[in-house]
Biotite code that builds the C-alpha atoms (Angstrom):
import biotite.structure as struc

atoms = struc.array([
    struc.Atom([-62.637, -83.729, -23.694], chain_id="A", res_id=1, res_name="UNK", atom_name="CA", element="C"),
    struc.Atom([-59.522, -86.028, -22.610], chain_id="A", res_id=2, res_name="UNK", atom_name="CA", element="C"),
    struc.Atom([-58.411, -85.480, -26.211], chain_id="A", res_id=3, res_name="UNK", atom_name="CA", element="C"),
    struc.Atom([-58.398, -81.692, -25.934], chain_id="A", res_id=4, res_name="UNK", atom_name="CA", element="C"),
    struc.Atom([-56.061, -81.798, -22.532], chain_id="A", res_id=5, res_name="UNK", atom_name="CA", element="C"),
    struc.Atom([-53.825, -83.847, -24.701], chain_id="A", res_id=6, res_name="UNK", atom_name="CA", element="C"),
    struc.Atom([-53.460, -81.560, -27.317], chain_id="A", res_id=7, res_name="UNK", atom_name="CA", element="C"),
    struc.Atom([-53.180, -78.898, -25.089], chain_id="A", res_id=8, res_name="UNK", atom_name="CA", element="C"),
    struc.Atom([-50.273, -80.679, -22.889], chain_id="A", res_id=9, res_name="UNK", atom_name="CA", element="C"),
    struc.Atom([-48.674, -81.983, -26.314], chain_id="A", res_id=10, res_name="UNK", atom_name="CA", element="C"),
    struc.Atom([-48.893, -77.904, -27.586], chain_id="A", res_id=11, res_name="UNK", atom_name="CA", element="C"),
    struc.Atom([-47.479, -76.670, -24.398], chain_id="A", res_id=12, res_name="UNK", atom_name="CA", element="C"),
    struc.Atom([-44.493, -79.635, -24.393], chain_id="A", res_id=13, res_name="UNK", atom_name="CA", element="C"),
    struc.Atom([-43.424, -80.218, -27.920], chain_id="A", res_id=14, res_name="UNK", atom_name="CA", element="C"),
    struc.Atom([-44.222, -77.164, -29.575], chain_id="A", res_id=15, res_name="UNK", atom_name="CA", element="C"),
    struc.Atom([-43.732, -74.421, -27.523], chain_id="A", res_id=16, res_name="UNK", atom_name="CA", element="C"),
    struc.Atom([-40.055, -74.901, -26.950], chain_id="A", res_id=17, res_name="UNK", atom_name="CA", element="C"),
    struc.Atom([-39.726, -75.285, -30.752], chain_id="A", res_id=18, res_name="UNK", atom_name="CA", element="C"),
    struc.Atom([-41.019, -71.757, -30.520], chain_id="A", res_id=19, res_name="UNK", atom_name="CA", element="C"),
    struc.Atom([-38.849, -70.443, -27.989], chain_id="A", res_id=20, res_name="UNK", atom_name="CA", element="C"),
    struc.Atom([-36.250, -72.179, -29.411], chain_id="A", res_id=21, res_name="UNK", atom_name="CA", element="C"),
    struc.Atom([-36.545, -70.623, -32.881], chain_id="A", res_id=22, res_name="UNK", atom_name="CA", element="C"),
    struc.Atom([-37.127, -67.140, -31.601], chain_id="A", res_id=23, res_name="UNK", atom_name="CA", element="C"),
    struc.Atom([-33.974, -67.262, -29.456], chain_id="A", res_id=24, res_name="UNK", atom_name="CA", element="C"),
    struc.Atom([-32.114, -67.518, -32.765], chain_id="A", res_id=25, res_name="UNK", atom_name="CA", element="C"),
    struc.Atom([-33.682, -65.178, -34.213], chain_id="A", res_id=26, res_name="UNK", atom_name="CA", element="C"),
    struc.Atom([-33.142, -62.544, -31.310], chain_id="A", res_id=27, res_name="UNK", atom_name="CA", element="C"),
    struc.Atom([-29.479, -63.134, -31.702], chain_id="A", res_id=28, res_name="UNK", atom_name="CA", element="C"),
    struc.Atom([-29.113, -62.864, -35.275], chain_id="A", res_id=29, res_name="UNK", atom_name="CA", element="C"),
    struc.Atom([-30.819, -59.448, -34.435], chain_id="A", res_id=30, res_name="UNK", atom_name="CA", element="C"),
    struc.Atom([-28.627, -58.287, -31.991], chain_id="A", res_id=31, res_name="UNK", atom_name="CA", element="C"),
    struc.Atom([-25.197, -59.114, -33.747], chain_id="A", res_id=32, res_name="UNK", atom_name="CA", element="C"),
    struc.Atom([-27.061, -56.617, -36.506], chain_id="A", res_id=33, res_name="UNK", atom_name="CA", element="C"),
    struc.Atom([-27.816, -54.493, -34.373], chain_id="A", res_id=34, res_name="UNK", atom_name="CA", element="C"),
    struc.Atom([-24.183, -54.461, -32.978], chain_id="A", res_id=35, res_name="UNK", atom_name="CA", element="C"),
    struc.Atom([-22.894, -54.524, -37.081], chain_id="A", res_id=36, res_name="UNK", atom_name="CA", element="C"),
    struc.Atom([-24.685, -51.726, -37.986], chain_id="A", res_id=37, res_name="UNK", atom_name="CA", element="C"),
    struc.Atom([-24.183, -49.230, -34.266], chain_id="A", res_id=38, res_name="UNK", atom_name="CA", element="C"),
    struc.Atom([-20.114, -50.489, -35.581], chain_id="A", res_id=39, res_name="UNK", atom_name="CA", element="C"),
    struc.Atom([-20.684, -48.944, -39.214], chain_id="A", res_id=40, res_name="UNK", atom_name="CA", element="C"),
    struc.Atom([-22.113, -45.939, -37.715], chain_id="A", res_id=41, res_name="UNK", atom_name="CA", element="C"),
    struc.Atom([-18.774, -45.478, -35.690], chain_id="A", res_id=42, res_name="UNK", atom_name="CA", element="C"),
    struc.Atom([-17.015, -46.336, -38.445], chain_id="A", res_id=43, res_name="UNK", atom_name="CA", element="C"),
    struc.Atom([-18.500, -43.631, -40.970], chain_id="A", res_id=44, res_name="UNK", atom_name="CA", element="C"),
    struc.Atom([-18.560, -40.851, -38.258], chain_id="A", res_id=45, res_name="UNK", atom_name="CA", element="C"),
    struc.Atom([-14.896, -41.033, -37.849], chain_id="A", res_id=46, res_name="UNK", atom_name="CA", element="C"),
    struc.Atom([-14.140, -41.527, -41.711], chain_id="A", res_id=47, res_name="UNK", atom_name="CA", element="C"),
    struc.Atom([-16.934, -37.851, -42.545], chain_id="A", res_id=48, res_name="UNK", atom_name="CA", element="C"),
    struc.Atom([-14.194, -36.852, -39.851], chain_id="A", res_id=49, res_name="UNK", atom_name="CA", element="C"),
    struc.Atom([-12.064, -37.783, -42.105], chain_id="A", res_id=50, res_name="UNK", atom_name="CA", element="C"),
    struc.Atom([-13.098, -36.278, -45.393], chain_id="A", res_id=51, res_name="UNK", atom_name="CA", element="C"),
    struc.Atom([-13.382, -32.654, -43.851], chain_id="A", res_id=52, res_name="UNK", atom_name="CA", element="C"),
    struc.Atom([-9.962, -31.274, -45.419], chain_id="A", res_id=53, res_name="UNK", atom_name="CA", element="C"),
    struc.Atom([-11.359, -32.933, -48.912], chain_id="A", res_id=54, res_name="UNK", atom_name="CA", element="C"),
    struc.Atom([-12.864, -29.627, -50.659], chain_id="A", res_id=55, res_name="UNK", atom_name="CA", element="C"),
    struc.Atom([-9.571, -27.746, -49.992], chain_id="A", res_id=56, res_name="UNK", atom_name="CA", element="C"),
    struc.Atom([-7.657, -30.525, -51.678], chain_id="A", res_id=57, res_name="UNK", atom_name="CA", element="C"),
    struc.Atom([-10.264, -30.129, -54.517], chain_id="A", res_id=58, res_name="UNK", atom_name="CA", element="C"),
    struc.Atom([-9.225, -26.874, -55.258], chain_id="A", res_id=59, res_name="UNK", atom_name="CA", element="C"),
    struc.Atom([-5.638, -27.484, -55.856], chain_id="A", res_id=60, res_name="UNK", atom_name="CA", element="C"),
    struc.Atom([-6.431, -29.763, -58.038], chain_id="A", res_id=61, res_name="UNK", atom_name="CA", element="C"),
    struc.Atom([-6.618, -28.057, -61.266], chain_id="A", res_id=62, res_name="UNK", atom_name="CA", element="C"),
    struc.Atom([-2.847, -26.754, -60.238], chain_id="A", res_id=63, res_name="UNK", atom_name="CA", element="C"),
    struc.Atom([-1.843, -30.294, -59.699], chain_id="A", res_id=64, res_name="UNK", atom_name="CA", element="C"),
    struc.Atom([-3.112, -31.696, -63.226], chain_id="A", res_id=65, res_name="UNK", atom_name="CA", element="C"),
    struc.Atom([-1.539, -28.793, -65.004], chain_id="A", res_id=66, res_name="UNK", atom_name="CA", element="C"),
    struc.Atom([1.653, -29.700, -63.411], chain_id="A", res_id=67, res_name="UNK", atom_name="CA", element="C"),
    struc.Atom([2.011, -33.452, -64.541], chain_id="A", res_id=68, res_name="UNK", atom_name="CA", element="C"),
    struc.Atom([1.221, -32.433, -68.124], chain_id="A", res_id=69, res_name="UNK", atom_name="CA", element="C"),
    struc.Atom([4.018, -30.234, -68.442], chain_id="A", res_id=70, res_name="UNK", atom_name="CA", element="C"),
    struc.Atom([6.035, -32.928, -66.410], chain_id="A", res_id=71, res_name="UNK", atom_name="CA", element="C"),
    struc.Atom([4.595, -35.616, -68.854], chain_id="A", res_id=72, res_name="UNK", atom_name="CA", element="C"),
    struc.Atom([4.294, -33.240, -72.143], chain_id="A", res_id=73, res_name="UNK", atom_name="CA", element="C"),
    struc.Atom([8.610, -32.866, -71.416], chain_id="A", res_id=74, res_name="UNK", atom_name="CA", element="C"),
    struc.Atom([9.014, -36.464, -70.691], chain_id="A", res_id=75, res_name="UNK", atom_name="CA", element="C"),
    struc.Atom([7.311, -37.819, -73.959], chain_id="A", res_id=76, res_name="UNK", atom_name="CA", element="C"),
    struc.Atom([9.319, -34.914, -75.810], chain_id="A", res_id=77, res_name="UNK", atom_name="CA", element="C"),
    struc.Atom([12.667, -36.345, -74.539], chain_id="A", res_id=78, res_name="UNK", atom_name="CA", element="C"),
    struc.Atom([11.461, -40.375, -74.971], chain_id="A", res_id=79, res_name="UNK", atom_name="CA", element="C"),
    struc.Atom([10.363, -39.010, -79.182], chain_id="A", res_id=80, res_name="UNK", atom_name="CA", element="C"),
    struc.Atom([14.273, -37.728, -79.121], chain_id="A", res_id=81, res_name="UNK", atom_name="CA", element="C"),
    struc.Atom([15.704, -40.604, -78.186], chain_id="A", res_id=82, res_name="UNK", atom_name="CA", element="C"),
    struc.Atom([12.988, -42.704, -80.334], chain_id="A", res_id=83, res_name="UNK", atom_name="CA", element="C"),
    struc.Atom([14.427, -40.730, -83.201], chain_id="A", res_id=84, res_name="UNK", atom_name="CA", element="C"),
    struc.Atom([18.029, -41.685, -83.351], chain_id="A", res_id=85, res_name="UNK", atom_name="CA", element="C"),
])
């Protein structure tokens, strides 16, 4: 029965604040992910803030890609003219 106290003492000394120990760490790596992820969640509300005027640039986009090819269809006409000589 003496053995069993032993144990129980040895359990409640040595391993115990092992335990403690251990969880403690893990606790704080938990709370600097918890404080990683509330920081993304900022992050991403203010950047879909952001990205509200995107659509309307979307549709001026056809208008813009038309424009640099005639800007780039004259340029490479002019470069062939002076490739020529």
């Amino acid at each position: 029965m003496a053995l069993w106290w032993i144990g129980a003492i040895a359990l409640i000394v040595v391993v115990l604040p092992v335990v403690i120990f251990l969880l403690n760490r893990i606790l704080a790596a938990v709370e600097r992910i918890r404080d990683a992820a509330d920081d993304i969640l900022t992050d991403g509300v203010a950047l879909n803030d952001g990205l509200a005027p995107v659509p309307g640039l979307l549709a001026t986009t056809d208008e813009t890609i038309k424009e640099v090819q005639v800007g780039a269809v004259r340029y490479a006409g002019s470069v062939e003219k002076l490739l020529e000589a």
